[in-house]
C-alpha positions as CSV (number, residue, x, y, z in Angstrom):
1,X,-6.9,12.6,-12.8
2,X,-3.6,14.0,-14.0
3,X,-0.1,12.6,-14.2
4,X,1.1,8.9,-14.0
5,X,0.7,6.2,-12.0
6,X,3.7,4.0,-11.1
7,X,3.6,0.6,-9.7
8,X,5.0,0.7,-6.5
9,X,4.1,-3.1,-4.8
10,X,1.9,-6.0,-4.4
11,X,-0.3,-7.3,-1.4
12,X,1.0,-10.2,-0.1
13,X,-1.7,-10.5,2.7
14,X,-4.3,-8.8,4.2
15,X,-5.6,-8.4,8.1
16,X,-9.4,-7.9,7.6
17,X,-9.8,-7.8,11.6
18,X,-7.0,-4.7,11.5
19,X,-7.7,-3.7,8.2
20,X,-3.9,-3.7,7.6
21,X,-2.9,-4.7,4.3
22,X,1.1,-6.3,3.9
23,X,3.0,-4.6,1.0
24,X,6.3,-6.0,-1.0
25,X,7.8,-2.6,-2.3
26,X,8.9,-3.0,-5.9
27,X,9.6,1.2,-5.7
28,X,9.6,4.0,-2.8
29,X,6.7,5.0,-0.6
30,X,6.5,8.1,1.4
31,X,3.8,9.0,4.1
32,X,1.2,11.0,2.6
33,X,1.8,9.9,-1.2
34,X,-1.3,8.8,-2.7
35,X,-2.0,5.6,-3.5
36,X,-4.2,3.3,-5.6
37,X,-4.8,-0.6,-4.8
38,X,-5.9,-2.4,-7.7
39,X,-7.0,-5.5,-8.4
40,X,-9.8,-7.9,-10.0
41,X,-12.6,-6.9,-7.1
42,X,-10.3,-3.9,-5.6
43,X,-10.6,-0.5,-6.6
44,X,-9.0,1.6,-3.4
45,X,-7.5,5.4,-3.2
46,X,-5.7,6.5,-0.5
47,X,-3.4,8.6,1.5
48,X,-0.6,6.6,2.5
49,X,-0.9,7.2,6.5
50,X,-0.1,4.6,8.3
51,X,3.0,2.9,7.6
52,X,4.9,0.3,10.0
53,X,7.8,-2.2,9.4
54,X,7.8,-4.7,12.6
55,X,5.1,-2.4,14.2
56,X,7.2,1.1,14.2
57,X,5.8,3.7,12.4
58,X,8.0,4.9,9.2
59,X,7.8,8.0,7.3
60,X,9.7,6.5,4.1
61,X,9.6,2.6,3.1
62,X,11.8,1.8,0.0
63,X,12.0,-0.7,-2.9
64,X,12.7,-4.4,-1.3
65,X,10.3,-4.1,2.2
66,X,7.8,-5.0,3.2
67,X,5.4,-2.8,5.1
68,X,2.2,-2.7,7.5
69,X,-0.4,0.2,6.4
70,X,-3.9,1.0,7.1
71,X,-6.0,0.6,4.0
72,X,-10.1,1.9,4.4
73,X,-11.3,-0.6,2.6
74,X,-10.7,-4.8,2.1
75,X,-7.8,-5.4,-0.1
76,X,-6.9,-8.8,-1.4
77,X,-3.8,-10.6,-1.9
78,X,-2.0,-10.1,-5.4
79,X,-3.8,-6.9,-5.5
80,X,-1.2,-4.0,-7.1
81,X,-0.5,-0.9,-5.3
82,X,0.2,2.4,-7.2
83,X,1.7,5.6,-6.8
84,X,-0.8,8.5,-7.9
């Protein structure tokens, strides 16, 4: 896969009934960047979707928030999320 991945958050919890994973931003996210969740059991790419902030959808979610998204697989907390 080309280019370079940048660290853009960390799980902070996950909703395995919802399959929604919470994310502190530590850089900006847009809708439709793809994404990577890693971790010691995770191994998740992804379109980012499906983004919410107090359950309102949002195009662009930036450094400092924490967002709601749709992830298609279990995540775990600590787990890091990447910018492809």
């Amino acid at each position: 896969m080309a280019g370079t991945k940048k660290k853009v958050g960390k799980v902070t919890h996950f909703y395995s009934n919802l399959n929604v994973a919470v994310i502190k931003l530590a850089g900006e996210l847009k809708k439709g960047d793809s994404i990577s969740i890693e971790g010691a059991t995770t191994n998740l790419t992804q379109k980012a979707d499906s983004m919410q902030i107090d359950r309102k959808n949002i195009e662009t979610a930036k450094k400092g928030q924490e967002i709601g998204m749709k992830v298609a697989d279990r995540v775990r907390d600590g787990d890091v999320v990447y910018r492809l």
